[in-house]
Rosetta silent file (secondary structure, phi, psi, omega in degrees, C-alpha in Angstrom):
SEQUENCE: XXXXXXXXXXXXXXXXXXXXXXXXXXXXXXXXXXXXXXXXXXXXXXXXXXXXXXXXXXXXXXXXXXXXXXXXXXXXXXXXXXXXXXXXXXXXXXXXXXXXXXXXXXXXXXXXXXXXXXXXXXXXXXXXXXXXXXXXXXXXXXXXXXXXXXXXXXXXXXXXXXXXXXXXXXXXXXXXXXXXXXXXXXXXXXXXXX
SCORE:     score description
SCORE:     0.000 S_00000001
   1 L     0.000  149.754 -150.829    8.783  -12.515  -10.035 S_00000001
   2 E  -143.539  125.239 -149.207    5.264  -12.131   -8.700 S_00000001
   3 E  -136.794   80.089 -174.562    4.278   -8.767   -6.990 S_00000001
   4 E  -128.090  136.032  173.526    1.335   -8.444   -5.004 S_00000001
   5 E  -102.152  122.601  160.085   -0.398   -5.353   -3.353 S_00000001
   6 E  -125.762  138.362  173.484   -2.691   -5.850   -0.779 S_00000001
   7 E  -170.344 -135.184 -167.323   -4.408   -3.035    0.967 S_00000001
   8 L  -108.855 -172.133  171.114   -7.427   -0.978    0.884 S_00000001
   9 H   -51.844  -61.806  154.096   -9.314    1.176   -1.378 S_00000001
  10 H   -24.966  -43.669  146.776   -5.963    3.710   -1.605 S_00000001
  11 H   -48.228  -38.750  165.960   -4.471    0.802   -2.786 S_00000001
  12 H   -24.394  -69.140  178.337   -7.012    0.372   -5.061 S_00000001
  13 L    88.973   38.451  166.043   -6.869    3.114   -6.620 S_00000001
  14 L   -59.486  119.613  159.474  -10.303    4.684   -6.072 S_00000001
  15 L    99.860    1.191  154.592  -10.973    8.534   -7.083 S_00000001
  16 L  -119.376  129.732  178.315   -8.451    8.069  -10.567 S_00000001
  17 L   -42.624  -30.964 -141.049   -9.787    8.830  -13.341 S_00000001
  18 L   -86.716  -28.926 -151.615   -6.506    7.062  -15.176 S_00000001
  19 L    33.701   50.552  132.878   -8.093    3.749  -12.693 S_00000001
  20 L   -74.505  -55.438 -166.621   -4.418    2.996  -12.429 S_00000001
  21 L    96.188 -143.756 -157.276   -3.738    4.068   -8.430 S_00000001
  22 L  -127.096  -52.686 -147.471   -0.009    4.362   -7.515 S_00000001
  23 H   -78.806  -41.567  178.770    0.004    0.643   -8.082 S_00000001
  24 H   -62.149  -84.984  162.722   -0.901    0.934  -11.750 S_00000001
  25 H    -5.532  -66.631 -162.947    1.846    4.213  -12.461 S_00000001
  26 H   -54.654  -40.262 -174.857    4.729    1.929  -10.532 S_00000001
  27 H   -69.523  -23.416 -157.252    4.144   -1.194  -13.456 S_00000001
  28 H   -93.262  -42.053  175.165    3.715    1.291  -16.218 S_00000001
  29 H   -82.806  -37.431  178.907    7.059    2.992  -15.265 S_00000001
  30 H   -28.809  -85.310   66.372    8.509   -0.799  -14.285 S_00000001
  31 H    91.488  -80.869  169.819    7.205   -1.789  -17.585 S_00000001
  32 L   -83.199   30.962  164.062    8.790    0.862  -19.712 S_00000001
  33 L   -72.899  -31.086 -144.979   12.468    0.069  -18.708 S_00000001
  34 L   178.395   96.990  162.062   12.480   -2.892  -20.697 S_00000001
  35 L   -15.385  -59.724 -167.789   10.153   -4.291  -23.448 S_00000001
  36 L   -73.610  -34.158 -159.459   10.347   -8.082  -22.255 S_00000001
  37 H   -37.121  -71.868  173.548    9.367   -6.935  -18.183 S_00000001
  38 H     9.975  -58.930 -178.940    5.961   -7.961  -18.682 S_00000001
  39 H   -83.708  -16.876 -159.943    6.339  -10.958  -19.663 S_00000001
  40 L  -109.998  -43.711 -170.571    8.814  -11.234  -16.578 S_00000001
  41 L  -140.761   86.087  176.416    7.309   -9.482  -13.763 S_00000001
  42 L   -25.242  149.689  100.685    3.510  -10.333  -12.309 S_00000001
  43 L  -121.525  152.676  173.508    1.623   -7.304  -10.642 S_00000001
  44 E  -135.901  103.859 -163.384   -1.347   -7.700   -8.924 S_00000001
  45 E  -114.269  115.300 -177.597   -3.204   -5.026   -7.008 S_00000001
  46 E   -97.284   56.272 -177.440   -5.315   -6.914   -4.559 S_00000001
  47 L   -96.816  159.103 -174.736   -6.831   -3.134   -2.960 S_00000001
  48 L  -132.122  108.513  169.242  -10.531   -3.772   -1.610 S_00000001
  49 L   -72.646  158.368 -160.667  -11.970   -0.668   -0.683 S_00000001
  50 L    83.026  -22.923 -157.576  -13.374   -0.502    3.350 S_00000001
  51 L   -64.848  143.772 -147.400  -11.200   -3.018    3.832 S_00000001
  52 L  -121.123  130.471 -175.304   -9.767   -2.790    7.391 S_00000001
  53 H   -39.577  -19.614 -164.281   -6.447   -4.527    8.659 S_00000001
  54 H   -78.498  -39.106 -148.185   -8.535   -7.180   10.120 S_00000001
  55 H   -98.942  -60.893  170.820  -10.390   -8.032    7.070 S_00000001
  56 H   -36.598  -38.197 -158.691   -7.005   -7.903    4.858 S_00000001
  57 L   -92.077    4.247  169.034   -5.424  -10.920    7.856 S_00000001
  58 L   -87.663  -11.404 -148.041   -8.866  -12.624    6.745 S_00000001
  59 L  -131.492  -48.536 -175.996   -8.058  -12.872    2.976 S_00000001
  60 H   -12.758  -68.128 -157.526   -4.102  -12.144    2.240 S_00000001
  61 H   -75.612  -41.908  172.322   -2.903  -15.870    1.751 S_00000001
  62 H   -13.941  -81.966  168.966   -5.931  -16.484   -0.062 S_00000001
  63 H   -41.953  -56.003  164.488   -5.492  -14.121   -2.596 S_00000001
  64 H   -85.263  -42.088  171.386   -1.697  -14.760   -3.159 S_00000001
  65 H   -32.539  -38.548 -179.594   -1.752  -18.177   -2.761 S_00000001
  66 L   -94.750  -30.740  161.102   -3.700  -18.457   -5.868 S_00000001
  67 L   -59.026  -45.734  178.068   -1.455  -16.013   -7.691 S_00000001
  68 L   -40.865  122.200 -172.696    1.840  -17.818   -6.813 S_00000001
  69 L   -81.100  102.098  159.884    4.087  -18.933   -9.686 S_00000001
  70 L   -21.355  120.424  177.961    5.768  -22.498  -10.156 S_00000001
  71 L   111.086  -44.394 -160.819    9.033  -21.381   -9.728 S_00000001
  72 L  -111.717  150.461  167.755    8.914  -17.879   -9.460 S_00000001
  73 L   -54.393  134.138  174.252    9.474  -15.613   -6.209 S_00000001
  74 E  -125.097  134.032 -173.671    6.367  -13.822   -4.781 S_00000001
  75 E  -127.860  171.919 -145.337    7.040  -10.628   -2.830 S_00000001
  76 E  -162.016  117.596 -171.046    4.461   -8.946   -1.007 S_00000001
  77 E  -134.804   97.210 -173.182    3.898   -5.102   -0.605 S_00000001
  78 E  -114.164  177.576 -153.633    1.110   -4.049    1.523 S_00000001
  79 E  -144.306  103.302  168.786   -0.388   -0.226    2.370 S_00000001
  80 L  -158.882  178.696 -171.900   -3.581   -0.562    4.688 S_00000001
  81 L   145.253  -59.283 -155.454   -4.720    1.530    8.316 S_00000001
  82 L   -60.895  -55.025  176.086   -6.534    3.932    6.947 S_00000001
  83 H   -50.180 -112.741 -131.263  -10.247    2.278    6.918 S_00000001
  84 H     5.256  -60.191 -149.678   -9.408    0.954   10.599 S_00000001
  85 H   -75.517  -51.498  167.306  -10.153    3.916   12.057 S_00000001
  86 L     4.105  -72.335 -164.466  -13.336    4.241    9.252 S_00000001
  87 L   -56.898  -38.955 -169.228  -14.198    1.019   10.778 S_00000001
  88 L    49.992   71.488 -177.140  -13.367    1.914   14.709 S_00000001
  89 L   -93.992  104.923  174.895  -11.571   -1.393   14.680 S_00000001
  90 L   -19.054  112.458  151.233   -9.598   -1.471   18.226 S_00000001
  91 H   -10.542  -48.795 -170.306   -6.278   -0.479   18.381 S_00000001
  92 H   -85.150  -15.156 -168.652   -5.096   -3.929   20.187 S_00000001
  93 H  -113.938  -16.281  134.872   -6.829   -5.865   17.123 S_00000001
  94 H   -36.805  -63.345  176.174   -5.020   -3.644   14.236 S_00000001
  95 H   -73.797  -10.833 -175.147   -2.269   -4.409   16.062 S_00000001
  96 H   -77.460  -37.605  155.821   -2.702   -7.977   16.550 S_00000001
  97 H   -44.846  -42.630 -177.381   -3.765   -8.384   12.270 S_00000001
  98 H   -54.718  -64.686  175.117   -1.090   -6.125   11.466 S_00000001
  99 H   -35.777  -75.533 -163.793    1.498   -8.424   13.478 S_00000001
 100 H   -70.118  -67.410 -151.997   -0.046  -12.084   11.945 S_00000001
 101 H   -36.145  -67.589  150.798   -0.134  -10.176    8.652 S_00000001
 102 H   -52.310  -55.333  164.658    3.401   -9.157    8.540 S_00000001
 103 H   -67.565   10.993  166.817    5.464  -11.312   10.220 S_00000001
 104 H   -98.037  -77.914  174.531    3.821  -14.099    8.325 S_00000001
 105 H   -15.706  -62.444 -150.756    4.264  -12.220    5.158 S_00000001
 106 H   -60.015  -35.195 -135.702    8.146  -11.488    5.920 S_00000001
 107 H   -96.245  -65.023 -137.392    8.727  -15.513    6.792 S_00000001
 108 H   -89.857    7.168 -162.147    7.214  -16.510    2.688 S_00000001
 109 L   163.616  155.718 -166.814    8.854  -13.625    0.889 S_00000001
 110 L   -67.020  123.921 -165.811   10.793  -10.098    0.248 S_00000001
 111 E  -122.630  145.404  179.787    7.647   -7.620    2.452 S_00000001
 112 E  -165.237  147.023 -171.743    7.407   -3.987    2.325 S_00000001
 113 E  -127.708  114.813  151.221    4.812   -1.230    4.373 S_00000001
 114 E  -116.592  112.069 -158.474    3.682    1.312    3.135 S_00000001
 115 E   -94.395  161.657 -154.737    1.378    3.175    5.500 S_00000001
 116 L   -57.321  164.557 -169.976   -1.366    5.222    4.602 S_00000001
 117 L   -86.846 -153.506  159.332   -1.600    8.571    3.595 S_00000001
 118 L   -96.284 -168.712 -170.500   -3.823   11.328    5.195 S_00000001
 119 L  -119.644 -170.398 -171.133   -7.539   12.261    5.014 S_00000001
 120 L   -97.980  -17.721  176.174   -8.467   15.522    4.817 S_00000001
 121 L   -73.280  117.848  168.119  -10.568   15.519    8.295 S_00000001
 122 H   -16.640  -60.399 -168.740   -8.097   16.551   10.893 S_00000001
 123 H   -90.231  -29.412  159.919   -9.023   13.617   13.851 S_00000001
 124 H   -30.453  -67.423 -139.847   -9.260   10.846   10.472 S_00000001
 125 H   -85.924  -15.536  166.695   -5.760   11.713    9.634 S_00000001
 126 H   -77.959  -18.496  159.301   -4.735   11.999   12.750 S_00000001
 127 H   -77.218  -32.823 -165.363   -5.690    8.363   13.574 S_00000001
 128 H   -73.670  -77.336  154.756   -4.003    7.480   10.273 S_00000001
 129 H    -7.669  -67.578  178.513   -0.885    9.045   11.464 S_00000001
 130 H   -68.721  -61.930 -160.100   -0.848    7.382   14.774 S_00000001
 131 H   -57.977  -54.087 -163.439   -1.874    3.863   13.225 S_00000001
 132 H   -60.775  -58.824 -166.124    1.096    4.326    9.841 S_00000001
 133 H   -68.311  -17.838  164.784    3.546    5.110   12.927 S_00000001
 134 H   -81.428   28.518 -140.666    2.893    2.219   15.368 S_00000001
 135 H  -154.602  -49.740  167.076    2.601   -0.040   12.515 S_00000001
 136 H   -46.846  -49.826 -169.876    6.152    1.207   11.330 S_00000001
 137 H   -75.747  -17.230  170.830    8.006    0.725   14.350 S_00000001
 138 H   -87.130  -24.552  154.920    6.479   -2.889   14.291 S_00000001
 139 H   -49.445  -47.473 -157.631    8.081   -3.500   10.658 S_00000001
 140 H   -93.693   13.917 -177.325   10.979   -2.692   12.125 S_00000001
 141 H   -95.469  -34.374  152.576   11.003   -4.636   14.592 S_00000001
 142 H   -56.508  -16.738  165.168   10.224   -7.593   11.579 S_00000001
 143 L    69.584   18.191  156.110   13.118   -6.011    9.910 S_00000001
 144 L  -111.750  123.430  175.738   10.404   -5.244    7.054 S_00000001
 145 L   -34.937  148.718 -161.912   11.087   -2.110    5.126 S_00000001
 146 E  -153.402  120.180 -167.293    8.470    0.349    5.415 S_00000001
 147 E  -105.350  125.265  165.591    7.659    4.026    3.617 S_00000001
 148 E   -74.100  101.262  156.611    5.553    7.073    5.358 S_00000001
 149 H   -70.322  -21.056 -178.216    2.709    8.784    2.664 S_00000001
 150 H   -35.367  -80.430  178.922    1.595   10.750    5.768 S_00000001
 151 H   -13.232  -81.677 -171.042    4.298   12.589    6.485 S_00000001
 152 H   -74.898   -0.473 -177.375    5.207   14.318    2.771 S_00000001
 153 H   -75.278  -62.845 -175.029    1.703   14.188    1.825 S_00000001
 154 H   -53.780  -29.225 -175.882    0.040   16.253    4.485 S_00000001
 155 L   -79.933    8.378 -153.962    2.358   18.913    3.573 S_00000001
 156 L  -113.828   95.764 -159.045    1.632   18.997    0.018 S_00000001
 157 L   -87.606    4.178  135.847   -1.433   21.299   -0.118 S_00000001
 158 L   -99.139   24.921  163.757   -2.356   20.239   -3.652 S_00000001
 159 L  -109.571  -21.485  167.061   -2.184   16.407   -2.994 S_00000001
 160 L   -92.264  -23.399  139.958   -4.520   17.522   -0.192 S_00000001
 161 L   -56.598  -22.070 -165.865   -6.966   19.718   -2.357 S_00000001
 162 L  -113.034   37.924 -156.078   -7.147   16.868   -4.162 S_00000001
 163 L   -94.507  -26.700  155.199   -8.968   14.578   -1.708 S_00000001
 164 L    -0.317  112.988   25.248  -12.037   16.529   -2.966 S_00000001
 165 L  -138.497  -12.533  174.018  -14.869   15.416   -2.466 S_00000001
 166 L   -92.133  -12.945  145.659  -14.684   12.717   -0.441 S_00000001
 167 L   100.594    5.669 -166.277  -11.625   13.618    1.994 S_00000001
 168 L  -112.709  -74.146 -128.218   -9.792   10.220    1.515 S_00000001
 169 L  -115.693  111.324  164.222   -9.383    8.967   -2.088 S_00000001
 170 L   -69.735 -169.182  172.938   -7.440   11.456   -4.400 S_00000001
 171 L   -98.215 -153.775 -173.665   -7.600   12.148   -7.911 S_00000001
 172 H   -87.462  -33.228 -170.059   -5.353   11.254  -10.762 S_00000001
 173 H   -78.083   -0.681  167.818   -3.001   14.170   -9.933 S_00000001
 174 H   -70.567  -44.553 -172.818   -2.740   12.725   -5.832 S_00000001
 175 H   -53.171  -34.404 -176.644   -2.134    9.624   -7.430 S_00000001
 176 H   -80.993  -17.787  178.320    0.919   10.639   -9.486 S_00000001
 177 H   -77.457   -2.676  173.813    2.345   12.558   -6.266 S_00000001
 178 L  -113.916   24.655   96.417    2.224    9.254   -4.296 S_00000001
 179 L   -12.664  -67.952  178.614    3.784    7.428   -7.460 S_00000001
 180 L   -87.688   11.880  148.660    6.436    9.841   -7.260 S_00000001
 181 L   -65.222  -67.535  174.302    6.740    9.567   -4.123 S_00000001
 182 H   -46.509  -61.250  169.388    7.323    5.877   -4.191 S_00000001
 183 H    -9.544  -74.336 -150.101    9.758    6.263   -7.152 S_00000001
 184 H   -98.263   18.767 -179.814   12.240    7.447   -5.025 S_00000001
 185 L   -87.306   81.252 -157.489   10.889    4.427   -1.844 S_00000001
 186 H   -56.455  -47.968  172.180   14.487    2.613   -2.853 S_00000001
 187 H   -71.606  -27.329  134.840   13.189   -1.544   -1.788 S_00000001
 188 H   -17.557  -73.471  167.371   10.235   -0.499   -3.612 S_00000001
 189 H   -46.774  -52.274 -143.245   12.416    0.617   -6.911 S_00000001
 190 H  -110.152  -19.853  142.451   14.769   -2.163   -6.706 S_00000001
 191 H   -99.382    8.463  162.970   12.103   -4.379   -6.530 S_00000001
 192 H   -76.093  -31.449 -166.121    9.898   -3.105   -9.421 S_00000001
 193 L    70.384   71.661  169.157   12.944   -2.253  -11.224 S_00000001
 194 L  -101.374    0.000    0.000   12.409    1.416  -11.660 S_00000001
């Protein structure tokens, strides 16, 4: 099986010291279930940082296309929004990238959303928010699974101290709170094998 995250810098994993992310954490716990996974189970975290939904529906197939295994299943887990608004990329052309992105995704392979978390500036995160929730309700209209970092994040007032200094991109301990957040993202688990 073949694994690939595409997103942004948050994907990325910018702003941890560990330079794991969330994406790095999820293989490392994958990883120590079972001695052989490795050898068994691809990841690839294809985060860009700036990168903007538009700019991901530029690149996506690219990127996995050349990853893709004789053989083997490729699933496809992407996290992006936040730069949009960075970007002031129109609404109607998020959604129209988002849309191409996903529903393309969904038709080659097992797809999962996770949308972004907040920033620490109030009208950022509040575009983030509005983008992660119209962007949900369009997985689900694709019938692809889809997990909110907004939500438990904004509430968590040391995953939000720890956006320091730059108001985005956490540190290593935001990273392990959206790790362990994901832990417990169930299509997420079951397909990492956590």
């Amino acid at each position: 099986m073949v694994v690939c995250f595409i997103g942004d810098s948050l994907t990325q994993g910018i702003g941890d010291q560990r330079a794991l992310g969330w994406v790095g954490r999820l293989a490392q716990a994958s990883f120590a279930h079972d001695p052989a996974r490795p050898r068994n189970l691809t990841v690839y975290n294809l985060g860009l940082r700036g990168e903007s939904s538009v700019a991901i529906q530029a690149r996506w197939r690219g990127d996995t296309d050349r990853r893709r295994r004789n053989g083997e299943d490729m699933a496809f887990v992407f996290s992006f929004g936040a730069a949009d608004g960075l970007h002031k990329v129109p609404h109607e052309d998020t959604l129209r990238a988002s849309r191409d992105i996903l529903g393309t995704a969904a038709s080659l392979g097992r797809t999962l959303y996770i949308s972004p978390p907040p920033a620490f500036d109030p009208a950022w995160s509040a575009h983030i928010k509005n983008v992660g929730g119209v962007l949900r309700g369009m997985c689900a209209e694709l019938s692809v699974p889809t997990f909110d970092f907004h939500a438990p994040l904004a509430a968590d007032a040391k995953y939000m101290a720890s956006l320091e200094p730059d108001g985005i991109h956490p540190d290593t301990a935001g990273y392990d709170r959206m790790a362990a957040l994901l832990r417990g993202f169930g299509p997420l688990a079951e397909l990492m094998q956590l």
